[in-house]
MARGU-193653 format. One record per atom (N, C-alpha, C): x, y, z negated. Coordinates in steps of 0.2 Angstrom, whole numbers, plus 5000, padded with zeros to 4 digits. Example, Ala and Ser with C-alpha at 12.3 -4.5 7.8 and 13.67 -1.06 7.14 Angstrom:
<nodes>
506649724961506249784961506649844961506449894965506849954964506450004961
</nodes>
This chain:
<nodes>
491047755027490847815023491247875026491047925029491147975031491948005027492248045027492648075025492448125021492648175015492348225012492948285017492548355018493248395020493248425014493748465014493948515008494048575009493948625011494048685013494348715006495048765009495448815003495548885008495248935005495549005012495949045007496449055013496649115008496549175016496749255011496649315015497449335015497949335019498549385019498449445024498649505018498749555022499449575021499649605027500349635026500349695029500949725023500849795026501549835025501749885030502249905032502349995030502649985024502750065022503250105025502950145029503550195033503550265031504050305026504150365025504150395030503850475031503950515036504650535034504950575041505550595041505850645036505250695033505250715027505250675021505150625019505250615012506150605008505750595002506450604997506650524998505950474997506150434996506050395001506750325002506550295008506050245009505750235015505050175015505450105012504850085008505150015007505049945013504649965015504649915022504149875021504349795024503649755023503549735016502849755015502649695011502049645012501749615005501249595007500749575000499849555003499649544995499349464999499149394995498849364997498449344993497649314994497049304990496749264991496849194986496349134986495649154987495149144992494449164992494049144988494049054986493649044981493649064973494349084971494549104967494549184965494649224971494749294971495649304967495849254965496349264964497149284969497549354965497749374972498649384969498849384974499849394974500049444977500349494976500849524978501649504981501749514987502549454988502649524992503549514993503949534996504249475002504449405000504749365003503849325004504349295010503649245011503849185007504349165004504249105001503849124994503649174990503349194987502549174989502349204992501549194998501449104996502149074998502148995000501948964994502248994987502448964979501548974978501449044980500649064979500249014981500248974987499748924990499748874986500548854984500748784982500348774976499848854974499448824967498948794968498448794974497948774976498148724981498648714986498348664990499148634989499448584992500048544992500148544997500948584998501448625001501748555006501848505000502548475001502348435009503048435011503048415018502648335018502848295015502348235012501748225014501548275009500748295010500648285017500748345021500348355027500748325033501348295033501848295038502348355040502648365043503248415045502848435050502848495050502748565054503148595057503448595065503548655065503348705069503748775071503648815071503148835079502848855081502548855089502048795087501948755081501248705083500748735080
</nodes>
């Protein structure tokens, strides 16, 4: 019997506020927002371990799960 796939998407946009050289106040730099699509549900993060916590509600994070990952594959 075939396998079932399971499709989960999310959307991250990030984005990087930079004050002109006039302002009072200073840029706050990167941030980001991130959006389950099936759900439309959406995060605001500063840290990307926030983004990570985000996912961890809909798919499973843990190294177990998927195997160890790293970075460049």
């Amino acid at each position: 019997m075939p396998s079932e796939t399971n499709v989960i998407s999310f959307v991250v946009r990030f984005v990087y506020d930079a004050s002109p050289a006039n302002a009072a106040h200073p840029a706050t730099g990167w941030h980001g927002v991130i959006r389950h699509v099936q759900s439309d549900a959406e995060r605001h993060f500063t840290r990307w371990a926030d983004a990570v916590a985000f996912v961890a509600l809909f798919v499973d994070v843990s190294d177990e799960a998927s195997g160890s990952v790293t970075r460049g594959e």
